[in-house]
N, C-alpha and C positions, 0 to 999 in steps of 0.2 A: 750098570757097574763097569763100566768103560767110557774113553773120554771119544770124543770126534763130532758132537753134536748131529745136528740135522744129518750129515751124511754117515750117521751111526744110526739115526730111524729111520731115513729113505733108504729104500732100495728097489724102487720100480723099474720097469726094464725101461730102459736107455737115457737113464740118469747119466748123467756126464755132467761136466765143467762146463758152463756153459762162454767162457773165454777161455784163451789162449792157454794151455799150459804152463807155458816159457813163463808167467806170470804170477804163479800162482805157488809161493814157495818161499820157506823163510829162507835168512845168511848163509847160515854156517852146516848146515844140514841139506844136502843135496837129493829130491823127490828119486826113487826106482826111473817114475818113465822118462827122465829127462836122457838116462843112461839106457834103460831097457825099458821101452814101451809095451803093453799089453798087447795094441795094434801096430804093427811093423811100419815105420818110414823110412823110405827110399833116400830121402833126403835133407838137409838139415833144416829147409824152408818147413818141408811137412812135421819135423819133430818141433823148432817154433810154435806151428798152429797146431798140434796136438792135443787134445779135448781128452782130458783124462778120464777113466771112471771114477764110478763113487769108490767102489772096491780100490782103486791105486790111491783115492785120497785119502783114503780113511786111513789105507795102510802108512801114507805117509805120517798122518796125524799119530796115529800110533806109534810108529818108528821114532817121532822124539819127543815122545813120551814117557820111551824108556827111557832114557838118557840116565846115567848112573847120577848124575847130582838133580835131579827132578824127582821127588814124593810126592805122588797123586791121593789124596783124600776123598773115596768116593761117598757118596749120599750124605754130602756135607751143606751145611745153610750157613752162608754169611751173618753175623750177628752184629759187631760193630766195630768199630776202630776204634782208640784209646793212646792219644800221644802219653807217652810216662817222662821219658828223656832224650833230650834233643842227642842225636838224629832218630833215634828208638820210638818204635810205636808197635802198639800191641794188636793184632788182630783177632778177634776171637771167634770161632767157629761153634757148631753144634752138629755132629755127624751121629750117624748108628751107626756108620761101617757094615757090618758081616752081624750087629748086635740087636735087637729089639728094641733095643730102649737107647736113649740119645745121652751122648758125654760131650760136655763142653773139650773143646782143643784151644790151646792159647798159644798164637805163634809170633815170636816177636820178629822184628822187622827194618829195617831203612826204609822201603818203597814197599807199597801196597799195590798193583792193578787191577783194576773191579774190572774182568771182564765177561760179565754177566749177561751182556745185552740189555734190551728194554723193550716195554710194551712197542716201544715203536716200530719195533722191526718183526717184520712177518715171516722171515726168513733162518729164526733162531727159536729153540725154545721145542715145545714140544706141539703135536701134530693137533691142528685146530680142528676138532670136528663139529660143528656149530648143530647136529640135532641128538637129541638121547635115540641112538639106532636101536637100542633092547626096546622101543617099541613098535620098530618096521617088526611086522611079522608074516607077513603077507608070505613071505617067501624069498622074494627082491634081496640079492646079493648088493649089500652098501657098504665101503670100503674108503679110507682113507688113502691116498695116492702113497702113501708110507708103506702102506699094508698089501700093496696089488699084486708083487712079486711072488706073495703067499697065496695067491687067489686068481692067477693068470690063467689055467685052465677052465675056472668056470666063466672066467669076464668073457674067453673066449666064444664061448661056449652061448653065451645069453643070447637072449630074442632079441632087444635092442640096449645097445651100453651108451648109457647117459653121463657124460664127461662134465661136469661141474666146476666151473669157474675159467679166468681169463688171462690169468697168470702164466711164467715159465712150466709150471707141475702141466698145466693142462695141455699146451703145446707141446710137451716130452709124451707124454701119455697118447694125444694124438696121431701123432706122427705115428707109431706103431700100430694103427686103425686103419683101414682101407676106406674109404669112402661108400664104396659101393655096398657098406653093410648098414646094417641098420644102425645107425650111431646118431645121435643127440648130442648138441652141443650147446651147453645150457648154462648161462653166466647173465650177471648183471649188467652189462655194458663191456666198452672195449679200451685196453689200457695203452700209453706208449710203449714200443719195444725199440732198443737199440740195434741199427741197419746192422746184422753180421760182418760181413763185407768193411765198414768205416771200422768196428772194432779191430776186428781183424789184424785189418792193413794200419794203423795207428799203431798198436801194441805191439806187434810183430815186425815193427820199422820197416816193412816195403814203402809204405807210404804215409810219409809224416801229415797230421793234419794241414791243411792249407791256412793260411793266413785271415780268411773270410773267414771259418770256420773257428777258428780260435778265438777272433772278435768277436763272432756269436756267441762262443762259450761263456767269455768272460762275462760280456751282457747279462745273458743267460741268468749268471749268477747271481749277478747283481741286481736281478729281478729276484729270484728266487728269495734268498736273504732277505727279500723287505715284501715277499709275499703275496707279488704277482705272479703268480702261478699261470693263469690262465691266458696273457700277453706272453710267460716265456716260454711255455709248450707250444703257443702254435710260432712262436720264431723257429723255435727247434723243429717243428715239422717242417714247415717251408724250406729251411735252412739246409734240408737234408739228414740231418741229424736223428730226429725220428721216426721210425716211420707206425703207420696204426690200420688194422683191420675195419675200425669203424668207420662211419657214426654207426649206432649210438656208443658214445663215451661215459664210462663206467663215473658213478660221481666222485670217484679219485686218480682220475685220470693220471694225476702226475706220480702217481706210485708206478715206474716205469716196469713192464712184464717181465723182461731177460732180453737176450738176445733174439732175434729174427733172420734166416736166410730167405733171399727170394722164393726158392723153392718150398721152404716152411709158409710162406704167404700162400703162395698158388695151391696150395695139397690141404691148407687151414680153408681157405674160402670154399673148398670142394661141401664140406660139412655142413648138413642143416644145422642152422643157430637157432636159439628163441632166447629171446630176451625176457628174465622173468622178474617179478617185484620181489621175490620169497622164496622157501621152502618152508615148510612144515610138517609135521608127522600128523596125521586123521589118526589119533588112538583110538578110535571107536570101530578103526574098520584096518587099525596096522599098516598102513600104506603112506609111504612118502611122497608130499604131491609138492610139485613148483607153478606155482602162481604168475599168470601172464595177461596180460589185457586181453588177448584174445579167449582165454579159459582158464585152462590148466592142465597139467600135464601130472598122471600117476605112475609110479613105476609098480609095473605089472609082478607076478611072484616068479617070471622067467627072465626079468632082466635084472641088471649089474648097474648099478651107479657108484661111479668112483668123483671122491670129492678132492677135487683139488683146490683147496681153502690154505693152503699155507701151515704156517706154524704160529706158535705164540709163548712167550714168556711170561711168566707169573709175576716178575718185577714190575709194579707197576709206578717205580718214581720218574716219569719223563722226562722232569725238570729239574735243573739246578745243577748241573755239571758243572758249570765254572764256580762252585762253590767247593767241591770235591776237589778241584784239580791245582793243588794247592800243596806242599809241605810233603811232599814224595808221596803224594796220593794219586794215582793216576785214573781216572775215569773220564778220558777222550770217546768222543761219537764220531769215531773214525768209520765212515763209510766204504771206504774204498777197499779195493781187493786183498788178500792175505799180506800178499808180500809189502804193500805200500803200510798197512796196517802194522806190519811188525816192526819197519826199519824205525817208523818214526813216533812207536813208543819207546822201542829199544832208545833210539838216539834219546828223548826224553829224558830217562830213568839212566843210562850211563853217563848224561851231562850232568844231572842231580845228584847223583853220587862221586862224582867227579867235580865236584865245583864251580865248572863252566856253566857261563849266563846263557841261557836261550829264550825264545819268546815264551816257553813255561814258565822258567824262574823270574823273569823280566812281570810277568802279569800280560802280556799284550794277549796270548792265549785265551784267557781269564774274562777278557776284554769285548773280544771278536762276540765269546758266546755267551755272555750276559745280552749282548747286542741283537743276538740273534733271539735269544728267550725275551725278549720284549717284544717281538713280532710275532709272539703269540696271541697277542690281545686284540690282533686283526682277522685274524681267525674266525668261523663260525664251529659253534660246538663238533661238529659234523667234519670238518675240515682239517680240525684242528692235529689230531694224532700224524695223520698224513703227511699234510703240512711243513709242522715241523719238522720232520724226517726231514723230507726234501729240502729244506733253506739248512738244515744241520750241510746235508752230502752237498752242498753248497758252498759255503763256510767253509768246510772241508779241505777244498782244494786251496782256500787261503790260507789256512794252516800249512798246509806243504810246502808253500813258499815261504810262510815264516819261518819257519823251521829250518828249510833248506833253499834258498833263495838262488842257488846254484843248480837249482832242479831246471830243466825241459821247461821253455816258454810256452810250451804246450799246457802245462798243469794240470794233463790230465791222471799220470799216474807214474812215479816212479820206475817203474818197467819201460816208460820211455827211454831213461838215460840210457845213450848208446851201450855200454857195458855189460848192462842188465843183461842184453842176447847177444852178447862179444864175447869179452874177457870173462864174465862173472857165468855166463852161463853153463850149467853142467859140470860144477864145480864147489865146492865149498868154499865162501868168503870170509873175511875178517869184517867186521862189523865195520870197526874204525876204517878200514877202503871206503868201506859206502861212504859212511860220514865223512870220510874229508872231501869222497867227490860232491857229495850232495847239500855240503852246508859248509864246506870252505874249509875247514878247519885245518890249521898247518900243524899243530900233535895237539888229536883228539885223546890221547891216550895222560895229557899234562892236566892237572887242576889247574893250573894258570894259561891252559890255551885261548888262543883268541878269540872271538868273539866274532863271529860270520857277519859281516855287513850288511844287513838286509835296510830294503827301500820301508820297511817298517815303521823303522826309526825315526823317519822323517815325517812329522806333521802334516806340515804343506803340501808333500806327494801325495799320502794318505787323501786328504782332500780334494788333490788334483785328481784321482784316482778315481774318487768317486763321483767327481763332476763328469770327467772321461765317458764311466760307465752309464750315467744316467744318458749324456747326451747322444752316446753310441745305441744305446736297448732302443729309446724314442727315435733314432735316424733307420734304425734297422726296422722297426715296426711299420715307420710309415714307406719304406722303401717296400717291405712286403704287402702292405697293403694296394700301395701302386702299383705291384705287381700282379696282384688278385683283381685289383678292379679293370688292369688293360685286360686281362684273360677275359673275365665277364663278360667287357662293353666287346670283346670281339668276336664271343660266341654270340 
């Protein structure tokens, strides 16, 4: 009965932000620790990299929530949408609220935003626990990485604590383990994580991405999107871009971990690993065992397995967003961080309500990800959920420049533009600032403003664009390869 999602169930200790603070924040409503941080900084560099906790984000998330023109509807299910009269359309709900039994709510509307998440994303929704624990009975403390905060004396406390999966939960959870104890660390394989350090210094403007690295990105993408997955992670490793624990690699490698510091490497490899096929519960004997080539592995009735499995949403429509996103309906797979996530549904829904053409009203939007949902059918069943995500957070970034073409040649996230940790930082903004810096606009605030000039528009670039990327990913691949094979022949 409260809003804030995932950081309203997690609360393990040393749950934090795992980027930059400065980033991580809507317009017009200015976060506590940008002004007063929980942990003290010295200086405005360290209030930038500031890694909030869950407790100051949640508090954030709450703080505008109240807002005096926002009505929150709790324990409500989306039902359907219903155009009656142009611009008008009806949304209808079904909630219990505080009641037993369920009332239809009828809310009408201009603009609708579903943002509900989807199965695709592990990182929304509620806390995946993938075995029925009411039949561990052995004894064995089993715990959802959501739940450990309530259970940290006895995790403590166990004979040996068995750490479950290969994700950011399991690397937070770690780090507060000593090596020197008996600790298990037990996952399917090993995923990409993003080098701390390149985040960092990108988002935080010490250090703009380089121009090699940009060209990788773009590639990157343009792999991604048509569903080479497995050519553009390892560009992105070579590249510097990722970096990875393994081999062996998880069979969804490209579901990138979180972030990674050096020192998170060095203190993570201290950890016995085992590599297992399964888990399951022996109901005959109450014990949860993990399954490995070399045997298997039971947890005993004096140790602690905490699972770090992610989250999951009950929504299970993946497909058809550009079907939705249409006549002031919004249901963009906006991957990217909060703040890039807000400005450019917000810009969206105030051009659509305002009259101003953008590549929403235009259909180019509409366009990109119909394009992208037919790179489903390259897929293998197994693949496929992952997959898509990844060429969606792809896409993504070509949205940004549709949208806002005056964005950072970087494209990797709005918190680039200089302003974002200049003038805007620590501060409440006007919306239309952003947008006119970010998508040209000379009065965002006019029905009849302009019309941002984007390379969009233009056919021929488009093509050229994508001739570019094709010829760039295949120059970059075999340049890395060139570079794998002189290391080889000189070892």
């Amino acid at each position: 009965d409260r809003v804030g999602g995932v950081w309203a169930m997690n609360d393990y200790p040393g749950l934090s932000l795992k980027t930059p603070g400065a980033v991580y924040r809507g317009m017009s409503h200015v976060p506590r620790w940008q002004e007063k941080p929980e942990q003290p900084c010295t200086t405005h560099q360290e209030l930038l990299r500031y890694q909030p906790t869950a407790h100051e984000i949640l508090n954030y998330i709450q703080d505008m929530s109240a807002h005096p023109l926002i009505t929150v509807l709790y324990n409500t299910e989306y039902v359907s949408t219903t155009d009656v009269r142009k611009p008008y359309k009806v949304v209808e709900g079904r909630t219990t609220g505080q009641k037993s039994s369920a009332v239809q709510v009828f809310v009408s509307c201009r603009a609708a935003i579903m943002a509900t998440s989807t199965s695709l994303d592990i990182t929304s929704g509620r806390p995946h626990i993938p075995i029925d624990r009411t039949h561990v009975t052995n004894g064995a403390l089993v715990v959802h990485s959501s739940e450990l905060s309530e259970s940290v004396q006895k995790f403590e406390q166990s004979k040996t604590k068995i750490v479950v999966g290969s994700y950011q939960a399991a690397v937070e959870v770690l780090r507060g383990c000593d090596p020197a104890d008996n600790v298990l660390w037990v996952h399917r394989g090993h995923s990409y994580f993003l080098p701390h350090e390149l985040v960092f210094d990108v988002l935080c403007g010490s250090k703009p991405l380089s121009p090699l690295k940009t060209f990788i990105r773009r590639c990157v993408d343009w792999l991604n999107v048509r569903a080479y997955f497995a050519l553009a992670h390892w560009i992105m490793v070579k590249g510097g871009m990722y970096v990875t624990l393994g081999p062996p690699m998880t069979k969804e490698p490209w579901w990138h971990g979180g972030v990674l510091t050096k020192h998170d490497m060095q203190h993570l490899r201290q950890f016995k690993q085992v590599i297992v096929k399964d888990m399951q519960v022996d109901t005959s004997l109450g014990t949860l065992v993990f399954n490995h080539e070399g045997g298997k592995i039971v947890a005993g009735k004096a140790d602690a397995v905490v699972l770090c499995t992610g989250q999951r949403t009950e929504r299970q429509d993946v497909y058809g967003w550009e079907g939705r996103l249409q006549k002031g309906m919004f249901d963009p797979p906006f991957m990217t961080m909060v703040n890039g996530r807000c400005v450019l549904i917000t810009y969206m829904v105030a051009s659509y309500l305002e009259g101003r053409q953008t590549a929403y009203s235009d259909g180019r939007m509409q366009r990109e990800l119909a394009h992208v949902s037919r790179q489903r059918e390259k897929y293998t069943p197994e693949e496929c959920t992952p997959g898509l995500c990844v060429a969606w957070m792809s896409a993504n970034r070509g949205f940004e420049k549709l949208l806002f073409p005056r964005l950072s040649e970087q494209g990797l996230e709005i918190a680039t533009h200089p302003k974002w940790l200049s003038d805007w930082f620590g501060k409440g903004v006007d919306p239309r600032d952003v947008f006119r810096e970010c998508a040209g606009d000379r009065d965002p605030s006019s029905a009849t403003g302009s019309v941002a000039t984007d390379p969009g528009d233009n056919v021929p670039f488009q093509k050229l664009a994508s001739v570019i990327g094709m010829v760039g990913a295949v120059a970059t691949g075999v340049a890395c390869t060139y570079t794998v094979f002189r290391g080889a022949v000189r070892r």
